[in-house]
C-alpha positions in Angstrom: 71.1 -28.1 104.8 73.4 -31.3 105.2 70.4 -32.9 107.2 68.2 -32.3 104.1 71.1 -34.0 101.5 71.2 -37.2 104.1 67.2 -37.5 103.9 67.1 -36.8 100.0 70.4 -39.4 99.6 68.4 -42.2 101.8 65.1 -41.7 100.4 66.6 -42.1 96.9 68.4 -45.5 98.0 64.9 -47.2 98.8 63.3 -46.1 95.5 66.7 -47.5 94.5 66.0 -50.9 96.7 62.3 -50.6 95.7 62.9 -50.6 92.1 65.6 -53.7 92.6 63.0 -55.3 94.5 60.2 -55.3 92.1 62.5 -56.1 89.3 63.5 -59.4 91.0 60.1 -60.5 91.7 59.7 -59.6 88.2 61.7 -62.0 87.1 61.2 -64.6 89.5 57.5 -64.6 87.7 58.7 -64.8 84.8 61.0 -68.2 85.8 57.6 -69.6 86.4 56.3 -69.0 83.8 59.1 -71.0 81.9 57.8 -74.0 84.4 55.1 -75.4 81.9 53.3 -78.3 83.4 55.0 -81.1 81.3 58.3 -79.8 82.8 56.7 -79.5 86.6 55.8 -82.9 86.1 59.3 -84.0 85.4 61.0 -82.3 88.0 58.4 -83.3 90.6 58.8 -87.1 89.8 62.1 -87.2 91.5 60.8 -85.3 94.6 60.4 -87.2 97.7 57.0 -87.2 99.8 57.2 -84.5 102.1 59.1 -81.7 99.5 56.6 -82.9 97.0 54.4 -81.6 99.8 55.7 -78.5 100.2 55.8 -77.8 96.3 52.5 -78.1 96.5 52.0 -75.0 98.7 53.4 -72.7 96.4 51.1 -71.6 93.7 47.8 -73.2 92.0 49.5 -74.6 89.0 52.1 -76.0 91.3 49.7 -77.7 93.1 48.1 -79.5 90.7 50.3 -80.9 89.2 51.6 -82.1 93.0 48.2 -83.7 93.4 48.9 -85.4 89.9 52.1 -87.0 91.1 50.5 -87.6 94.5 47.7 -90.0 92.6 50.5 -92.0 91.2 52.3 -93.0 94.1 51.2 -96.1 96.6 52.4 -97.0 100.0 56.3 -96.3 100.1 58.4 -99.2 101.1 62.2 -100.4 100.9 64.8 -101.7 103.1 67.8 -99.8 104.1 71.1 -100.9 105.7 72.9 -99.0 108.3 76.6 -99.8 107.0 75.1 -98.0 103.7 74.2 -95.0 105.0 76.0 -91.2 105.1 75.4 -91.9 109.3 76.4 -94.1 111.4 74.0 -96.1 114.0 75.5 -93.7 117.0 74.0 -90.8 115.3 70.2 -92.0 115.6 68.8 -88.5 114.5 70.7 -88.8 111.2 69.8 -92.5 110.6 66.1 -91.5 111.2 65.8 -88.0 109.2 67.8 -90.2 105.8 65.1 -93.1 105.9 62.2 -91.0 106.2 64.1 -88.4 103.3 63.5 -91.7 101.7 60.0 -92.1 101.3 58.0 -91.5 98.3 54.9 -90.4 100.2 53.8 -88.0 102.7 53.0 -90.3 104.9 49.8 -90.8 107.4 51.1 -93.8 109.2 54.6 -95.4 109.7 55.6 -98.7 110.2 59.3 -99.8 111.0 60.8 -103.3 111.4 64.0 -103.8 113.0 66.0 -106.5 114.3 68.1 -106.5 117.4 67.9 -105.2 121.1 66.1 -102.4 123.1 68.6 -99.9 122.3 68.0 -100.6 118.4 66.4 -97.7 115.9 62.9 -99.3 116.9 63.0 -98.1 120.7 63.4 -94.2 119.5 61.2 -91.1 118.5 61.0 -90.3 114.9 58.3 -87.6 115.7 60.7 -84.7 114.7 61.0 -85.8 111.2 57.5 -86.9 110.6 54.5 -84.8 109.5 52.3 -83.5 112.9 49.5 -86.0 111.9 51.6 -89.2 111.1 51.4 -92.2 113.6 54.7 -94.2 113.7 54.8 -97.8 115.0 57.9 -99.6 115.5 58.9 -102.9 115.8 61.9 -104.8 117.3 61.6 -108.3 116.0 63.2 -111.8 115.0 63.9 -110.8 111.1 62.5 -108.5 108.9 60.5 -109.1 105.4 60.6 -107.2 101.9 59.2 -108.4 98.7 60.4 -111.1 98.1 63.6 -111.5 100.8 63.9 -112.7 104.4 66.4 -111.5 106.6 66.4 -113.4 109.7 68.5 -112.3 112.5 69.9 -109.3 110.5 70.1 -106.2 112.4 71.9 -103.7 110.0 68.6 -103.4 107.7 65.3 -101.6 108.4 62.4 -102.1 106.9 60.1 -99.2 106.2 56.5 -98.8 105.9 54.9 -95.3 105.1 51.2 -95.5 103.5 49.9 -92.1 102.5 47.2 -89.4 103.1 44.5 -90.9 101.2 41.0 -89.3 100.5 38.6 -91.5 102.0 40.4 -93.3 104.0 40.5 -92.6 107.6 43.5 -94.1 110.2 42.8 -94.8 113.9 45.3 -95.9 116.1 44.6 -96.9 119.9 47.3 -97.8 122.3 47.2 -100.0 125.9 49.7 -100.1 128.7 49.4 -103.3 131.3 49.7 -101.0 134.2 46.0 -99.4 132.8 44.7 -102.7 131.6 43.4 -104.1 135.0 41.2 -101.2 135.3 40.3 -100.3 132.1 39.7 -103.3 130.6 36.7 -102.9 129.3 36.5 -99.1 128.7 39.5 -100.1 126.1 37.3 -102.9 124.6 34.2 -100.8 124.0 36.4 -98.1 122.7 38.1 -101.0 120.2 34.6 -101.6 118.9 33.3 -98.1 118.7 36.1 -97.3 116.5 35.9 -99.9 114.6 32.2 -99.7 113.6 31.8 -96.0 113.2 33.5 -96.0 109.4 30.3 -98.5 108.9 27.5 -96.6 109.9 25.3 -95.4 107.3 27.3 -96.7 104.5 27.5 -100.1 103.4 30.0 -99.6 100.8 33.1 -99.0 103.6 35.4 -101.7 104.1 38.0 -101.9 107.5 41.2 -103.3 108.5 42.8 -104.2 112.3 46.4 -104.6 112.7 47.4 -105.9 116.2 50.2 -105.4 117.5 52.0 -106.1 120.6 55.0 -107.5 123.1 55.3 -110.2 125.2 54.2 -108.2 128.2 50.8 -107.2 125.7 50.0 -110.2 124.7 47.2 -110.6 127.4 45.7 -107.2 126.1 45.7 -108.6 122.5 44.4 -111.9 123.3 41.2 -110.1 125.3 41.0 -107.4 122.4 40.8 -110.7 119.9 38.2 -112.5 122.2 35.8 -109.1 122.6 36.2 -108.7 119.1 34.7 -111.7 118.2 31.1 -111.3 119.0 31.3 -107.7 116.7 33.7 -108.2 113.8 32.7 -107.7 110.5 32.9 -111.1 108.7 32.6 -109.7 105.3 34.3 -106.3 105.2 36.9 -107.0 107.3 40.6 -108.3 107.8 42.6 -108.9 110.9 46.6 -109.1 111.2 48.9 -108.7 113.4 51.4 -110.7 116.3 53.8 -110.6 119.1 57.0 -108.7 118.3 60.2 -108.1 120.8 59.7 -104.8 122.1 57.0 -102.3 120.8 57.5 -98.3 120.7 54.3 -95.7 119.4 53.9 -92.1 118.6 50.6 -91.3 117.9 49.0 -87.8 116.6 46.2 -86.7 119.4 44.8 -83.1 117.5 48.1 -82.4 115.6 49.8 -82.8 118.9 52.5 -85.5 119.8 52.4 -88.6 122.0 54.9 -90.9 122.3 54.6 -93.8 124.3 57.9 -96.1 124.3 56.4 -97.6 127.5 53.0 -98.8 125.4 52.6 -103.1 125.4 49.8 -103.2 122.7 48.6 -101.4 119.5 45.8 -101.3 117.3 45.3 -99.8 114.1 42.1 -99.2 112.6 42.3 -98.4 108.7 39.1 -97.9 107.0 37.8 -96.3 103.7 35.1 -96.2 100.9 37.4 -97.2 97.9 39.4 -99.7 99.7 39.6 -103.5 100.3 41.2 -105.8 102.5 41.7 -109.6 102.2 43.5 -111.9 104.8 44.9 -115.3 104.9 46.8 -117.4 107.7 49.0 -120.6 106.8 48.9 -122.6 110.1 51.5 -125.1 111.4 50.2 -127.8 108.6 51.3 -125.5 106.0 54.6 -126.5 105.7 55.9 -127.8 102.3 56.0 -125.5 99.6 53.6 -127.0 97.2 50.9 -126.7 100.0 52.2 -122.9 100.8 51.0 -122.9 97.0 47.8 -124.1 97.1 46.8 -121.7 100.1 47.8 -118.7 98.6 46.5 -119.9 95.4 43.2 -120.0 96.5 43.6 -117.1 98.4 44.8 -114.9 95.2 41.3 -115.6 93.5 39.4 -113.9 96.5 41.4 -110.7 95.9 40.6 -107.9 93.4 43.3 -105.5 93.5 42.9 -101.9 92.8 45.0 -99.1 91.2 47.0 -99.4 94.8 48.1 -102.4 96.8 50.3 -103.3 99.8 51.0 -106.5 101.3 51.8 -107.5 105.1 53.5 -110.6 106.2 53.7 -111.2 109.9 55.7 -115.2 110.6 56.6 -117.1 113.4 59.9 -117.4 114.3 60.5 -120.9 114.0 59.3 -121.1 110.0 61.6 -119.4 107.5 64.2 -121.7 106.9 63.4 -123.8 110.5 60.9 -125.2 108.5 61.6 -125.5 104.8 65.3 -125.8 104.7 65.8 -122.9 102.4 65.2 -119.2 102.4 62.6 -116.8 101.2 59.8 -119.5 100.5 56.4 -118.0 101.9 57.4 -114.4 100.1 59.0 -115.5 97.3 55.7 -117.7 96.5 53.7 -114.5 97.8 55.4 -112.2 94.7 54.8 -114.9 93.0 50.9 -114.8 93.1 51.0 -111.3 93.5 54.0 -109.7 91.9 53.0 -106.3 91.5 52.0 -105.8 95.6 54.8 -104.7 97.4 55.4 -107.1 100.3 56.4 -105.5 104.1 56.8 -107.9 107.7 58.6 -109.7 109.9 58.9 -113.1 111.9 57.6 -112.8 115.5 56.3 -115.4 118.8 52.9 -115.3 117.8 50.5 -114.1 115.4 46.9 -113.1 114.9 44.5 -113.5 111.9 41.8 -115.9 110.3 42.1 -118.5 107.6 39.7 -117.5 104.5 36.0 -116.9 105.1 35.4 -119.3 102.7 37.3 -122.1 103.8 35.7 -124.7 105.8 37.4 -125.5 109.6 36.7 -128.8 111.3 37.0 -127.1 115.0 34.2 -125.2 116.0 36.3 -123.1 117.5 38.4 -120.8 115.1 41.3 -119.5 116.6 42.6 -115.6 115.9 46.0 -116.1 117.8 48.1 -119.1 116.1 51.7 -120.0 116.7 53.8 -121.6 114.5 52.1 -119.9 111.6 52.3 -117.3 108.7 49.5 -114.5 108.5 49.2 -112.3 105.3 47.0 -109.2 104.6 46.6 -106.9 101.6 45.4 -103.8 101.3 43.7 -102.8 98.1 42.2 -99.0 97.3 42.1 -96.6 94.2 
């Protein structure tokens, strides 16, 4: 008889439990509810990329209005200082998960520009914090570039990079390592092209970029990448930039699996798409007054049509900046100035790679890809 009042007492708590249950979810419904869309689209304006990504996962209405924000939102960029943030540099984990907290995008592919030595935020994973599919590329350099400000030889700020999933828009990212180069040499360079002209086939409307990157030590990989490149490059539909930084660190995404390969001495990045456009210019050594920094990217301005979506790369050697005109954030000042709606991302290097304007007549017959003493800007245009 007691046994039966101890089965009849705990049946009646989960009915009890049940009822609470269903009551809660009742009312958790009916919170929803009171989420119209014009309110959803408040609140999800001051989300950052990847929660605004996981508000998208949690009902239909919830994700469209995600995808509405999504469409609103370009390339992510912005500089951070390490004596501003909640960690300190010695806590590199922290540092890492708070910039990319930062970004307004779920992002495909990540750039970061540091300045300093090996040991610097550039030489370290940030594949825990990053979405299974993103590549990250960072770069240990001689200054860093944002907008319209130059920081040479500053190494509290990093610059961020992080351009989003985009429909249409596909991201390729090939590493080399000297120690493989000798004998792979040209397996790499037919892979280079194969990538690179795929996005083309059977559609004349695609459009491609290649960002080359590298160290000192893969700066004879670049240079034969440039060369073999040559004889297949898409004049018309297709931008190059790139140079030589300090050090050079890459995680790629290989089937939603990770790959990180600190040791890797060269990168490229293939970034092509349907509704996208790319325009590059270089300002060689002979560029170096402003009113003739003007005139380049003057003429260079009326070649671009900008789209709903822009971003602009800035790659400079070393000895311009103020080496060269006696004063401080020329070339990207003069840059915002042109374009003052295209957010500006870079850094000075030892080298750099790119092509003056298609139109623009050269009196060598042979055009140079790999300059020194130069400036090389890209922009990347898509809807």
């Amino acid at each position: 008889m007691e046994q039966l009042r101890k089965r009849t007492r705990v049946g009646r708590n989960k009915e009890k439990n049940k009822d609470e249950n269903t009551k809660n979810c009742k009312n958790i419904s009916k919170s929803w509810q009171k989420l119209t869309y014009d309110v959803l689209c408040i609140i999800f304006k001051y989300l950052n990329g990847l929660d605004l990504s996981n508000a998208s996962q949690v009902c239909r209405s919830w994700l469209e209005v995600a995808n509405s924000e999504k469409r609103t939102r370009g390339p992510s960029c912005f500089i951070r200082s390490t004596r501003e943030m909640r960690y300190t540099s010695s806590s590199w984990d922290g540092v890492k998960k708070e910039i990319i907290e930062c970004s307004t995008v779920k992002p495909s592919l990540s750039v970061f520009f540091t300045v300093g030595n090996e040991g610097s935020l550039s030489q370290r994973c940030h594949c825990d914090y990053l979405p299974s599919n993103c590549d990250s590329i960072s770069l240990n350099t001689y200054g860093v570039v944002i907008n319209n400000a130059e920081s040479e030889e500053d190494s509290e700020n990093i610059v961020c990079m992080f351009f989003p999933e985009v429909p249409n828009i596909k991201i390729s990212t090939l590493t080399f390592n000297v120690y493989d180069w000798k004998n792979l040499k040209e397996t790499y360079c037919d892979q280079l092209k194969s990538e690179f002209e795929t996005p083309f086939n059977n559609d004349c409307r695609k459009t491609s970029c290649l960002i080359l990157l590298c160290d000192w030590s893969g700066r004879s990989i670049a240079l034969s990448l440039l060369k073999s490149s040559k004889n297949w490059f898409p004049n018309k539909r297709a931008s190059i930039w790139g140079g030589i930084a300090k050090n050079l660190s890459v995680c790629t995404s290989i089937n939603n699996a990770r790959v990180c390969k600190n040791s890797a001495n060269c990168v490229a990045i293939i970034i092509s798409g349907i509704q996208m456009r790319t325009c590059s210019v270089l300002l060689d050594a002979n560029c170096n007054t402003k009113e003739r920094v003007e005139d380049k990217l003057r003429t260079f301005k009326d070649s671009v049509q900008l789209k709903k979506h822009s971003i602009g790369f800035m790659f400079a050697c070393c000895v311009r900046g103020t080496n060269t005109f006696k004063e401080r954030n020329v070339e990207s000042t003069i840059f915002k100035g042109f374009f003052p709606r295209v957010p500006l991302v870079g850094c000075f290097g030892d080298g750099e790679f790119g092509r003056k304007l298609l139109n623009e007549t050269c009196k060598r017959k042979r055009v140079k890809w790999y300059n020194s003493e130069s400036t090389a800007f890209m922009i990347l245009t898509y809807n």
